[in-house]
C-alpha positions in Angstrom: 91.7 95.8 56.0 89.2 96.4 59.4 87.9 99.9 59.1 88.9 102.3 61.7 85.0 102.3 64.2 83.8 105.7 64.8 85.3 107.8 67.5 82.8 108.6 70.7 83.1 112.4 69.0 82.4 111.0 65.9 79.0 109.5 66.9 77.3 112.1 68.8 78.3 114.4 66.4 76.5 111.9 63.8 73.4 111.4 66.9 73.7 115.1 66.7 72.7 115.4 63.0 69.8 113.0 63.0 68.2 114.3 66.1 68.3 118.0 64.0 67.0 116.8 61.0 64.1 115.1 62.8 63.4 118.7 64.0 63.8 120.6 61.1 61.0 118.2 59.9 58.8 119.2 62.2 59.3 122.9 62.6 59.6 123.2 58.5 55.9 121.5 58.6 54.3 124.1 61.3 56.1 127.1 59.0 54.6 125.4 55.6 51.3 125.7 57.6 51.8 129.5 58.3 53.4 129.3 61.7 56.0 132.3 62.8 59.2 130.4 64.4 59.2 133.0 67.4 56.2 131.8 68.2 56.6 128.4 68.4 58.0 126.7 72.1 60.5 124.3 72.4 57.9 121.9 74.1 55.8 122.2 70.1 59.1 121.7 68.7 60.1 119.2 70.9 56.7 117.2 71.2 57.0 117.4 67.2 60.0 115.2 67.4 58.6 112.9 69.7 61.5 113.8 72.0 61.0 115.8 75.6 62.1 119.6 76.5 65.5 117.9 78.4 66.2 116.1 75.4 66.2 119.7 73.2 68.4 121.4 75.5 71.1 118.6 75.6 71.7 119.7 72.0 70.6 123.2 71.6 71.1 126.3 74.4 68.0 128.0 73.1 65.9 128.5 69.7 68.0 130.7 68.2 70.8 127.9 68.3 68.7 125.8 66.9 68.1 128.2 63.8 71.6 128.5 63.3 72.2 125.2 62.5 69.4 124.4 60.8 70.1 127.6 58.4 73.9 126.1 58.0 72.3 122.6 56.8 69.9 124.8 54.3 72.8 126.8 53.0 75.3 123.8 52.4 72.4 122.1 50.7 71.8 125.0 48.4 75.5 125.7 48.4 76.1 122.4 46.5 73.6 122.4 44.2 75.0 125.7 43.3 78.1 124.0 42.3 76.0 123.0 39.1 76.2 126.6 38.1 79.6 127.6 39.2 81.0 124.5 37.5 79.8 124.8 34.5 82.1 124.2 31.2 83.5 127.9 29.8 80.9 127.2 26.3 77.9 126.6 28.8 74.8 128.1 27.5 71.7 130.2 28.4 69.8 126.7 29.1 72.8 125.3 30.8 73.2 128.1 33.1 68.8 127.8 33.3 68.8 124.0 34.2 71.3 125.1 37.0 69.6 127.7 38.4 66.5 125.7 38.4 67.6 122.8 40.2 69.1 125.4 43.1 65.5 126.5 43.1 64.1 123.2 43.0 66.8 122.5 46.3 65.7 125.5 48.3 62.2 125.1 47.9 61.5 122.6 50.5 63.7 125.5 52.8 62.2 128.5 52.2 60.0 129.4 54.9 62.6 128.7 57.5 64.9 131.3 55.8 62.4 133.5 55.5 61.9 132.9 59.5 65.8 133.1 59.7 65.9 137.0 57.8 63.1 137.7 60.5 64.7 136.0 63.7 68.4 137.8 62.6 66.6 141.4 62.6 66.4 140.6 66.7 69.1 138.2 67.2 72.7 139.5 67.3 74.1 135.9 67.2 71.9 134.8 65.0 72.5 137.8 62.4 76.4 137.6 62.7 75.6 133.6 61.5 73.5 134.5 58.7 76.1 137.3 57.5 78.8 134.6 57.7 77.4 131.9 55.6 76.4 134.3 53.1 79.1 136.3 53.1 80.9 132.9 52.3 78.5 131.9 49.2 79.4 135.8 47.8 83.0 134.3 47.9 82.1 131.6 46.2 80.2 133.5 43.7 83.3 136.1 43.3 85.8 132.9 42.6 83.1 131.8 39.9 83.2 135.2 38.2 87.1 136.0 38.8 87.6 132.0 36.9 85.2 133.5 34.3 87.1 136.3 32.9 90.2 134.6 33.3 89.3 132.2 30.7 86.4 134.5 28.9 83.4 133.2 29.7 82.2 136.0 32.2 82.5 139.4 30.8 84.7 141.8 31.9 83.1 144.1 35.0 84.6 146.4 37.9 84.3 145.1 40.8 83.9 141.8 41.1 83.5 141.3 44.8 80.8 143.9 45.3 78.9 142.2 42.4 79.2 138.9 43.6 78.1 140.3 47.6 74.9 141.6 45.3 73.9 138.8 43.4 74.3 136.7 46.9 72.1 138.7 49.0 69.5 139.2 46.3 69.5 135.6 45.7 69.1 134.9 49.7 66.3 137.4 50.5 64.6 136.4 47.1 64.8 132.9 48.0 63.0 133.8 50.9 60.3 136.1 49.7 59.6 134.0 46.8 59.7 130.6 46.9 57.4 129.5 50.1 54.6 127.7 49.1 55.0 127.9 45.4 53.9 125.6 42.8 56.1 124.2 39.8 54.7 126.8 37.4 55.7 129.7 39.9 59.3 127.9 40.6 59.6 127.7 36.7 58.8 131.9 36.5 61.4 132.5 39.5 64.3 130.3 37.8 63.7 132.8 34.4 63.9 135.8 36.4 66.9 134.9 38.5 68.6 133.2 35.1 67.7 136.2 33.3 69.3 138.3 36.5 72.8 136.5 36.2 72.8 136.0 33.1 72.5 139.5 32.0 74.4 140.6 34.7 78.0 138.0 34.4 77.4 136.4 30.9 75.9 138.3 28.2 78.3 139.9 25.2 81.3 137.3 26.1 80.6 135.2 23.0 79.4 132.3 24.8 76.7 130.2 22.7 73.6 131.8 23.2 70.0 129.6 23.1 66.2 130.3 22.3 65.8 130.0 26.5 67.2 133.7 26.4 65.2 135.1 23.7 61.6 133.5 24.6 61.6 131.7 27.7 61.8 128.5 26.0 63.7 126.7 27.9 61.1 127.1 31.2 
């Protein structure tokens, strides 16, 4: 059977993609370096790309445009490799739920200068700050589904308020994501994964029974 070609839609939206990723490159590499996003001009980010200012503005209205998409392609990245946590079997471990939490880490590294310049940009961008509450607003549902499945079955411990716990851990996690993780090397990333295991571990797991490891007691499992 032929397959069915791409509709015209279908391949700009697909143009679309690779022309942003080819300027998330660049503008991830000037923030790496220590650049602040409102700072750079679209010609930098353009001329980065190797593309011209028209170019830029026949896919994005402004900066702040660009920013929001970027930080949607951060947040489905990191929102997938969260799955490895909220998928977890109900007899997962401390080191299973450490492994996870790791590799989210290891994920948002390569990202976390442009969220810290996201956190900044939404504290003067309406647009831009209604975006960011969105997308984490719908991780924190995510999170809530994990921890509502949990005590269904028994492998979160029973809490109040499930919703507000889960809008908690999600904004911690984003802003600490932030904060933290820009320029850090392995042996930093390996001390953030502890703190945030030991965070949602203590916080959703501990006392239900499930099989404990040496990672909680000493660190072990860094």
């Amino acid at each position: 059977m032929r397959s069915v070609p791409p509709s015209a839609s279908e391949k700009r939206a697909i143009r679309h993609a690779a022309f942003r990723r080819r300027l998330l490159e660049g503008v991830e590499g000037r923030l790496n370096e220590g650049a602040v996003y409102s700072e750079l001009t679209v010609e930098q980010i353009a001329s980065d790309a190797g593309v011209s200012r028209s170019t830029f503005y026949l896919h994005f209205r402004d900066k702040s445009h660009l920013l929001e998409e970027f930080f949607a392609d951060v947040v489905g990245d990191i929102t997938d490799a969260a799955r490895g946590w909220w998928d977890l079997p109900p007899d997962a471990g401390y080191d299973d739920v450490h492994d996870a939490i790791r590799n989210m880490l290891v994920v948002c590294r390569p990202h976390a200068a442009l969220m810290s310049a996201v956190t900044e940009a939404a504290g003067y961008e309406p647009a831009l700050r209604a975006h960011l509450d969105a997308l984490i607003t719908e991780g924190a549902g995510e999170v809530e589904q994990h921890i509502l499945h949990g005590q269904a079955r028994g492998s979160v411990r029973a809490f109040p308020a499930p919703t507000s716990v889960a809008a908690w851990l999600a904004w911690t996690a984003e802003r600490g994501m932030g904060k933290l993780l820009p320029n850090t090397d392995d042996a930093a990333l390996a001390e953030l994964s502890l703190g945030l295991t030991t965070i949602i571990w203590s916080t959703l797991y501990d006392g239900t029974g499930r099989p404990g490891s040496g990672g909680r007691d000493d660190g072990s499992g860094a």
